[in-house]
MDTraj code that builds the backbone (N, CA, C; nanometers):
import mdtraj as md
import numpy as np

residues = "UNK UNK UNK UNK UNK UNK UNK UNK UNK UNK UNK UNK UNK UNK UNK UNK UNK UNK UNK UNK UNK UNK UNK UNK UNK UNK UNK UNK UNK UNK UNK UNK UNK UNK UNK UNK UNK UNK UNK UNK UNK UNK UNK UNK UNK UNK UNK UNK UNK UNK UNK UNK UNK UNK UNK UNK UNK UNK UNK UNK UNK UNK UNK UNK UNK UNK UNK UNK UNK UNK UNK UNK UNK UNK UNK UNK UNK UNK UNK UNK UNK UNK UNK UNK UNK UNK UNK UNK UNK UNK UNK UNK UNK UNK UNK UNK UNK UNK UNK UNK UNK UNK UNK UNK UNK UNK UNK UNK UNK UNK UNK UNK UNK UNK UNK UNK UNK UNK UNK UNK UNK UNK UNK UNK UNK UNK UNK UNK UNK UNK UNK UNK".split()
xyz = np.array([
    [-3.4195, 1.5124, -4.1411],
    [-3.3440, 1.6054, -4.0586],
    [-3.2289, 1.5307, -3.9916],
    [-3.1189, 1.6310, -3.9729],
    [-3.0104, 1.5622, -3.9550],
    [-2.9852, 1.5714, -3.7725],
    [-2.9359, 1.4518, -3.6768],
    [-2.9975, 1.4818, -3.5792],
    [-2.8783, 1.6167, -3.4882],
    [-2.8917, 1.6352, -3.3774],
    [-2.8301, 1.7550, -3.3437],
    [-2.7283, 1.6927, -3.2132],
    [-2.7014, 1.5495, -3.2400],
    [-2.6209, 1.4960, -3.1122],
    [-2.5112, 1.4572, -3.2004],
    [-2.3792, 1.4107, -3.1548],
    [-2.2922, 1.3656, -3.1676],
    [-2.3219, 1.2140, -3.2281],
    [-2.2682, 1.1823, -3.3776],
    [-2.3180, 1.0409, -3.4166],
    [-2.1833, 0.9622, -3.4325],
    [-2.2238, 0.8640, -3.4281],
    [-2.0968, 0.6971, -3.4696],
    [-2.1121, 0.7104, -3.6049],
    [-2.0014, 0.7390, -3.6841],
    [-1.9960, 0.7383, -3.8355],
    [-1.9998, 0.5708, -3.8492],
    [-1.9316, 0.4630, -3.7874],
    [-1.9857, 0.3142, -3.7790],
    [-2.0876, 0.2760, -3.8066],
    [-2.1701, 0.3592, -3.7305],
    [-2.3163, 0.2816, -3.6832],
    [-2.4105, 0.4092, -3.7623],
    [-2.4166, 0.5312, -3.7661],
    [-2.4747, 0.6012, -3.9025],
    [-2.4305, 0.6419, -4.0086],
    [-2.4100, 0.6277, -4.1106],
    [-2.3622, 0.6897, -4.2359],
    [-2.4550, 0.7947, -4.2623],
    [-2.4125, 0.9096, -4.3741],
    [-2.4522, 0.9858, -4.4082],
    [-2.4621, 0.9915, -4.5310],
    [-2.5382, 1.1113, -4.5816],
    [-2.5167, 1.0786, -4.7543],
    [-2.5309, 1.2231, -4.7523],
    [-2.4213, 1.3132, -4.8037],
    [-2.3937, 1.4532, -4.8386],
    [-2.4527, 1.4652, -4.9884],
    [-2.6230, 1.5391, -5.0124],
    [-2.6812, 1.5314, -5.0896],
    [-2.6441, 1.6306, -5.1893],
    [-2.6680, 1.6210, -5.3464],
    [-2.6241, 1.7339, -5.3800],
    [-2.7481, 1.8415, -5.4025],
    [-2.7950, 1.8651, -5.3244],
    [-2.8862, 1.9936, -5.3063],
    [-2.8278, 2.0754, -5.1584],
    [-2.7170, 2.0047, -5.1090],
    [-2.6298, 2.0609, -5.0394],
    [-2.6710, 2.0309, -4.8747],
    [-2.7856, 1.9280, -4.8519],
    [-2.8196, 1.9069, -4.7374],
    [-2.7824, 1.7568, -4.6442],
    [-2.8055, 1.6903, -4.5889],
    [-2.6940, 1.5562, -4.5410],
    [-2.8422, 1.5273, -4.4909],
    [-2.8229, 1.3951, -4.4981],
    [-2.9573, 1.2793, -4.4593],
    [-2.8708, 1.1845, -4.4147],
    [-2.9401, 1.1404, -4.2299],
    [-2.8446, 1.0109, -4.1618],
    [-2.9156, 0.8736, -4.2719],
    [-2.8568, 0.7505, -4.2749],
    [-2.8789, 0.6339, -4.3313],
    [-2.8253, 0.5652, -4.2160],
    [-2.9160, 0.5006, -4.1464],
    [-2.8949, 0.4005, -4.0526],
    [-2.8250, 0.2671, -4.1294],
    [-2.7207, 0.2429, -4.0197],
    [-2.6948, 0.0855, -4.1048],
    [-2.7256, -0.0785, -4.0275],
    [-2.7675, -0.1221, -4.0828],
    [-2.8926, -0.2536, -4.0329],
    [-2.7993, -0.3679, -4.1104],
    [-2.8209, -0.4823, -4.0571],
    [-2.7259, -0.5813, -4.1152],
    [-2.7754, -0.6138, -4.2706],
    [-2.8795, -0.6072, -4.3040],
    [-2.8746, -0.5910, -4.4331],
    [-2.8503, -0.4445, -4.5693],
    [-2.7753, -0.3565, -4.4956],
    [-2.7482, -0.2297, -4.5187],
    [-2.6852, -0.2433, -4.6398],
    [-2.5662, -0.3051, -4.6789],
    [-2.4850, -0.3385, -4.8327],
    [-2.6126, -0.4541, -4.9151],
    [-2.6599, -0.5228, -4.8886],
    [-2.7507, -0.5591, -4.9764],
    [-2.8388, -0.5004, -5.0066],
    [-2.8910, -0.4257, -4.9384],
    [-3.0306, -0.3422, -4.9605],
    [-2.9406, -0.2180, -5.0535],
    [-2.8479, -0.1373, -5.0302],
    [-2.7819, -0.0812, -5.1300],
    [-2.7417, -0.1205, -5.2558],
    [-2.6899, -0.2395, -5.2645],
    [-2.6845, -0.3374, -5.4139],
    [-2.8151, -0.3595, -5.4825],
    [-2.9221, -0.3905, -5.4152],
    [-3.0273, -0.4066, -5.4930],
    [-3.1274, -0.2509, -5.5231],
    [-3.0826, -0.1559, -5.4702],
    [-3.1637, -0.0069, -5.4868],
    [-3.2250, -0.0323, -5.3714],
    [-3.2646, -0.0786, -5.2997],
    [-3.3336, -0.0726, -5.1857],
    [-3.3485, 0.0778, -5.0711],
    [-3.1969, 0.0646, -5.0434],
    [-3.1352, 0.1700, -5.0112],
    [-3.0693, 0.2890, -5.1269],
    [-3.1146, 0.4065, -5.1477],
    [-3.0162, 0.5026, -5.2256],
    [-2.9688, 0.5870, -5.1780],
    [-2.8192, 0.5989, -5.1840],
    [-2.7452, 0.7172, -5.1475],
    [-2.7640, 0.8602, -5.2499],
    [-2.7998, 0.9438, -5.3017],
    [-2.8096, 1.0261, -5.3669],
    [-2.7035, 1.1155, -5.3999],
    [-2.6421, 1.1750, -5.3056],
    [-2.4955, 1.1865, -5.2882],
    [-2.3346, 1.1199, -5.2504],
    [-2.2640, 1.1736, -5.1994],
    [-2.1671, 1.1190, -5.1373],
    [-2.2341, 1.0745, -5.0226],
    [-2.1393, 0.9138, -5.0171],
    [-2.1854, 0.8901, -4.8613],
    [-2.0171, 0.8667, -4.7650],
    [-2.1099, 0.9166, -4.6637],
    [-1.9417, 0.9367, -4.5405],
    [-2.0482, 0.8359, -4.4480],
    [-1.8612, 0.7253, -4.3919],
    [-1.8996, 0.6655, -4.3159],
    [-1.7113, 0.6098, -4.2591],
    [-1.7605, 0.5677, -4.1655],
    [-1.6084, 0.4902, -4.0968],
    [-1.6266, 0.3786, -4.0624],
    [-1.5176, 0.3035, -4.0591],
    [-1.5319, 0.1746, -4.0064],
    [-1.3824, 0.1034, -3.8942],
    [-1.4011, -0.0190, -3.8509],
    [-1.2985, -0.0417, -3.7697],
    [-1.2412, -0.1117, -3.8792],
    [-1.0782, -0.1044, -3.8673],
    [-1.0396, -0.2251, -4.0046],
    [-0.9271, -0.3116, -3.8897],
    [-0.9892, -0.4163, -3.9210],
    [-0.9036, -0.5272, -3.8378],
    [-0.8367, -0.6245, -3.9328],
    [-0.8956, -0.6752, -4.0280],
    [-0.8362, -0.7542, -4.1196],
    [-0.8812, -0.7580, -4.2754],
    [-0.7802, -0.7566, -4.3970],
    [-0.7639, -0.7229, -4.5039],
    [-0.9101, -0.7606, -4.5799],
    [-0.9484, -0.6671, -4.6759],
    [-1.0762, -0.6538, -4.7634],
    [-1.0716, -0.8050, -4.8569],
    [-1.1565, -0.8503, -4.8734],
    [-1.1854, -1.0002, -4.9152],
    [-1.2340, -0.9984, -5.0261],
    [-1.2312, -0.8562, -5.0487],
    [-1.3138, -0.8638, -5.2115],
    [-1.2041, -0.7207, -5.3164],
    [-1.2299, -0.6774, -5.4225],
    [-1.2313, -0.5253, -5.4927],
    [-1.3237, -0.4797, -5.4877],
    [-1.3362, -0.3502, -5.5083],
    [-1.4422, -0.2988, -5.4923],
    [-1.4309, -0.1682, -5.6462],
    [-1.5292, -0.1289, -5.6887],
    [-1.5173, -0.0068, -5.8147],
    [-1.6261, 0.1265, -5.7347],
    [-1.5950, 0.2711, -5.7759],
    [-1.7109, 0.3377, -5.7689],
    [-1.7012, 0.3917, -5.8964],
    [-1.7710, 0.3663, -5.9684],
    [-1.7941, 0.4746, -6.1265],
    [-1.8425, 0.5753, -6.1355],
    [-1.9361, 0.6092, -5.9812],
    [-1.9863, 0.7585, -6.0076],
    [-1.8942, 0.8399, -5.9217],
    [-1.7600, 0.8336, -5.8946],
    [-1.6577, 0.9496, -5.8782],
    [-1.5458, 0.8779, -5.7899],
    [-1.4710, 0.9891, -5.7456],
    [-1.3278, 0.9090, -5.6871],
    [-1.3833, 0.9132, -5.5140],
    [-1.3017, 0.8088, -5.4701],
    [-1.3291, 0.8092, -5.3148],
    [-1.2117, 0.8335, -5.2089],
    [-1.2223, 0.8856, -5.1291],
    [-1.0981, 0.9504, -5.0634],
    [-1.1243, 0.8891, -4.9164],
    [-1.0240, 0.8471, -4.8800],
    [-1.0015, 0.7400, -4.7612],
    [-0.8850, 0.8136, -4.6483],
    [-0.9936, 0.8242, -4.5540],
    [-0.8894, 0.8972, -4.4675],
    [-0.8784, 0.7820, -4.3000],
    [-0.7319, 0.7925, -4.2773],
    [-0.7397, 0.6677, -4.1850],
    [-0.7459, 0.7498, -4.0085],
    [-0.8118, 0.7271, -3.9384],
    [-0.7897, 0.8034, -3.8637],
    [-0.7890, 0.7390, -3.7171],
    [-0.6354, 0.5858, -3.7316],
    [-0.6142, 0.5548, -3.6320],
    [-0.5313, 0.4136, -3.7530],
    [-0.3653, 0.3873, -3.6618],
    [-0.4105, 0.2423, -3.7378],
    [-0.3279, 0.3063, -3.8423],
    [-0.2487, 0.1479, -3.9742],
    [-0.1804, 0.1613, -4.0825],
    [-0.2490, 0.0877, -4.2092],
    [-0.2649, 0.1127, -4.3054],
    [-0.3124, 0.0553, -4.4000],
    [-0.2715, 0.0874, -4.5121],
    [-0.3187, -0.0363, -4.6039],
    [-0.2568, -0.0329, -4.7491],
    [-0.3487, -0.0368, -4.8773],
    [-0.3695, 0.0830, -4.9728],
    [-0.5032, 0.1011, -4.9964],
    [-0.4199, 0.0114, -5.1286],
    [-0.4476, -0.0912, -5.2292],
    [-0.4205, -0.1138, -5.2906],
    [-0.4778, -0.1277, -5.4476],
    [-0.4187, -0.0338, -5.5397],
    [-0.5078, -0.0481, -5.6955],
    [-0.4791, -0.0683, -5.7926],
    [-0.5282, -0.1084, -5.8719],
    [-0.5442, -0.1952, -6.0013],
    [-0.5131, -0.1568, -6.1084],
    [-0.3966, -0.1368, -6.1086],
    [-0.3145, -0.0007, -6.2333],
    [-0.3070, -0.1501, -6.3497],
    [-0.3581, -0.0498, -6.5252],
    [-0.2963, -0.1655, -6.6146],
    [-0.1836, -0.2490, -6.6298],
    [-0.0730, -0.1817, -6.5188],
    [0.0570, -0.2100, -6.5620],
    [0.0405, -0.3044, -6.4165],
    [-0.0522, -0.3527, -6.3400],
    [0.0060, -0.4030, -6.2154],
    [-0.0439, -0.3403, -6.1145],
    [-0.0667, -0.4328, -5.9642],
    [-0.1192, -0.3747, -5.8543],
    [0.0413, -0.2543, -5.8226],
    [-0.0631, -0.1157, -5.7440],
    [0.0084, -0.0117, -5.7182],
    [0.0010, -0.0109, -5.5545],
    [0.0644, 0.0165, -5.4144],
    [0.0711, -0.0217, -5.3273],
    [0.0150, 0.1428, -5.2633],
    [-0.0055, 0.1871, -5.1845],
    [-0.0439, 0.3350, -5.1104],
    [-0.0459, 0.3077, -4.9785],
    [0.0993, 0.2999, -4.8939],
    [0.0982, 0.2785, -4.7897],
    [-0.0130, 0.4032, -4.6852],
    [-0.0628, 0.4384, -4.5885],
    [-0.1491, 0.5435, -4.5333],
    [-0.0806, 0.5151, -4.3653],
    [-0.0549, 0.6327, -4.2845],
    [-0.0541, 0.6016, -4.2098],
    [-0.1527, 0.6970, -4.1251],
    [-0.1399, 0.6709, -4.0067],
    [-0.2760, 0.7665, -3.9118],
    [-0.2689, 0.9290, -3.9325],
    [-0.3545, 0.9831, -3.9217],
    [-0.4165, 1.1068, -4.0240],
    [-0.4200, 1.1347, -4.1829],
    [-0.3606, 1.0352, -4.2185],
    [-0.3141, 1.0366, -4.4094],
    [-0.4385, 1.0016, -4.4647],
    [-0.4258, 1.0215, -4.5562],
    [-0.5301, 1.0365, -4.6873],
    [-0.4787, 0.9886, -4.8200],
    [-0.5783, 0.8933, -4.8617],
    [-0.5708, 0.8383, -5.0002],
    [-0.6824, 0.8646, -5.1174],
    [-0.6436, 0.8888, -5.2341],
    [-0.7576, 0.9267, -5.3507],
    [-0.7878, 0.8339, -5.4010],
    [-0.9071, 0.7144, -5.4380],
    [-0.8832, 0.6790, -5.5294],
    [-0.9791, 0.6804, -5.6264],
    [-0.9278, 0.7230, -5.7942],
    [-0.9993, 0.7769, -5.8559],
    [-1.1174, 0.6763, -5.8960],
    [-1.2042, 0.7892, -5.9780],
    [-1.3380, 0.7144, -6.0044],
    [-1.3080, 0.5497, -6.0989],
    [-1.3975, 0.4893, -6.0933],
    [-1.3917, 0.3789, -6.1945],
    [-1.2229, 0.2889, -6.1399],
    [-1.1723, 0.3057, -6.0507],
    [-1.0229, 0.2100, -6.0678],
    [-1.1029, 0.1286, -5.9257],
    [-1.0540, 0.0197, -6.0003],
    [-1.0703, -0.1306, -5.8980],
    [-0.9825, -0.1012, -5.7548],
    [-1.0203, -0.1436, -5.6934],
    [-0.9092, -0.0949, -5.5483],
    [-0.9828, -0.2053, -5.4105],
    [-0.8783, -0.2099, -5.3162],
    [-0.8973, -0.2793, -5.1725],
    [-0.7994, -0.2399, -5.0344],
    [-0.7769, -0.2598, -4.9524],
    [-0.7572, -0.2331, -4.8656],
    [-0.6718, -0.3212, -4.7896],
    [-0.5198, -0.3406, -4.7542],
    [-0.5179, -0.4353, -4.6716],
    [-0.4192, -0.3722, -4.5075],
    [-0.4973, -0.4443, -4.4080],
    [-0.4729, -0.3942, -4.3329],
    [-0.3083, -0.4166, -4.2132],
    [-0.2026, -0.3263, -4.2020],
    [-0.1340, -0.3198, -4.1536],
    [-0.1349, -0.3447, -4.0053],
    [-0.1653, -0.2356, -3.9431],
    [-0.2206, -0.2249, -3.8187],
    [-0.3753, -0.2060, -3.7873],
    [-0.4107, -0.2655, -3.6824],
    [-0.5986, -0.2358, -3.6937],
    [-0.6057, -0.0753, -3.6461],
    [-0.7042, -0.0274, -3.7094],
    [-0.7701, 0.1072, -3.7084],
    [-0.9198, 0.1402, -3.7404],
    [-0.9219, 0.2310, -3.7642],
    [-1.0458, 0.3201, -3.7975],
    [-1.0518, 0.4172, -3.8999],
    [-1.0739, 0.3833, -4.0331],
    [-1.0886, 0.4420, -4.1650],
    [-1.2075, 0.5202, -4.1808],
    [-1.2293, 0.6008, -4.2555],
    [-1.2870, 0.7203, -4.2838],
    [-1.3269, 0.7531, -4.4229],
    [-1.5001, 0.7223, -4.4833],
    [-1.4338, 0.6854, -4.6047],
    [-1.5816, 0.7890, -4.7022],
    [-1.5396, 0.8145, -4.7964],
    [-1.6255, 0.9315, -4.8399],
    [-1.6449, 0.9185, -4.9932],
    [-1.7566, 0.8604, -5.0420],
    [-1.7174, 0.7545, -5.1397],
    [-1.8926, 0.8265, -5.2354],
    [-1.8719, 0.8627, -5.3363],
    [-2.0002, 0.8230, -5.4279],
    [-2.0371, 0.6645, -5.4954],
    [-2.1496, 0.6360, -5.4142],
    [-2.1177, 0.5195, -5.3631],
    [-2.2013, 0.4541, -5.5006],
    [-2.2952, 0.5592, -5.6116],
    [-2.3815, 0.4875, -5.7059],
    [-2.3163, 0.3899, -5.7559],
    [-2.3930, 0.2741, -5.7306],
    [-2.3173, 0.1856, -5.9184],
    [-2.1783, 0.1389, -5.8376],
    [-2.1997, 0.1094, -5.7013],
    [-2.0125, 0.0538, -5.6996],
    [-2.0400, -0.1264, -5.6853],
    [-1.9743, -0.1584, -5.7234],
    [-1.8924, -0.2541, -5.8155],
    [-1.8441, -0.4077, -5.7063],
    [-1.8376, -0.5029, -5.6533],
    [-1.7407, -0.5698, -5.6205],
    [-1.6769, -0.6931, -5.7117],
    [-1.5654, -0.7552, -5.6729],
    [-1.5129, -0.8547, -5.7476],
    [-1.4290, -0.9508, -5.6171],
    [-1.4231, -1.0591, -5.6650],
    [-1.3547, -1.1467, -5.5608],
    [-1.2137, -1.1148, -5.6306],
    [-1.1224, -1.1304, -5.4788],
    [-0.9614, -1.1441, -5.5050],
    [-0.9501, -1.2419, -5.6359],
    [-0.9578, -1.3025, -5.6744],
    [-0.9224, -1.3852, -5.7608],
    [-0.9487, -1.3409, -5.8626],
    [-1.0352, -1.2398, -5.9220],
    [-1.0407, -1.1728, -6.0049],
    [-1.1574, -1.2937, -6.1222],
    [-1.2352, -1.3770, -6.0767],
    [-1.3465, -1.4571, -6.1288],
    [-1.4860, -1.3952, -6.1017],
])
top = md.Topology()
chain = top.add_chain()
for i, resn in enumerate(residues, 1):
    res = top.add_residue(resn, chain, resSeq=i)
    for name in ("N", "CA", "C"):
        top.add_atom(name, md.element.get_by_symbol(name[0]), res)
traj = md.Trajectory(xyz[None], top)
């Protein structure tokens, strides 16, 4: 059950199930590992926000659908992995970025903010900048 107070998308994520109902997912410092190993499963989309202070250190993939990034404070630069070359997507506060399923993508940050991020999260992917 989903609770009936006002939550920190930070500090709970959600996972918008597809039987059409939302389940909170607490996040615990081992929250992305326990998700990498199945530990944790999102079943649906999961919505969550975060503070962005300084640029993503890794790529990241989702293969089970596109993820849409909404910034909602703060400038950022969602950046992706087009065959022809990185593609730049400047965002500024209330803007919105798509990015489709399966494309490599990261984030670097302009001004610090608070992103918004709504992601089918099965099966996602990271890679170091260096691309090794």
């Amino acid at each position: 059950m989903v609770s009936q107070e006002s939550l920190d998308l930070t500090e709970t994520y959600l996972d918008l199930r597809p039987d059409g109902t939302v389940a909170e997912v607490q996040v615990t410092e081992s929250f992305w590992q326990d998700l990498a190993s199945g530990a944790i499963r999102i079943d649906g989309r999961m919505v969550m926000a975060t503070r962005m202070f300084a640029d993503m250190q890794h790529w990241e993939m989702h293969p089970a659908g596109d993820e849409i990034l909404m910034l909602m404070s703060g400038r950022a630069i969602v950046v992706l992995e087009e065959p022809e070359g990185e593609r730049e997507i400047e965002v500024a506060e209330g803007g919105t970025a798509i990015v489709p399923r399966g494309r490599w993508h990261r984030i670097k940050v302009v001004e610090p903010g608070r992103m918004l991020f709504m992601t089918a999260g099965a099966g996602t992917e990271h890679k170091p900048l260096d691309g090794t």
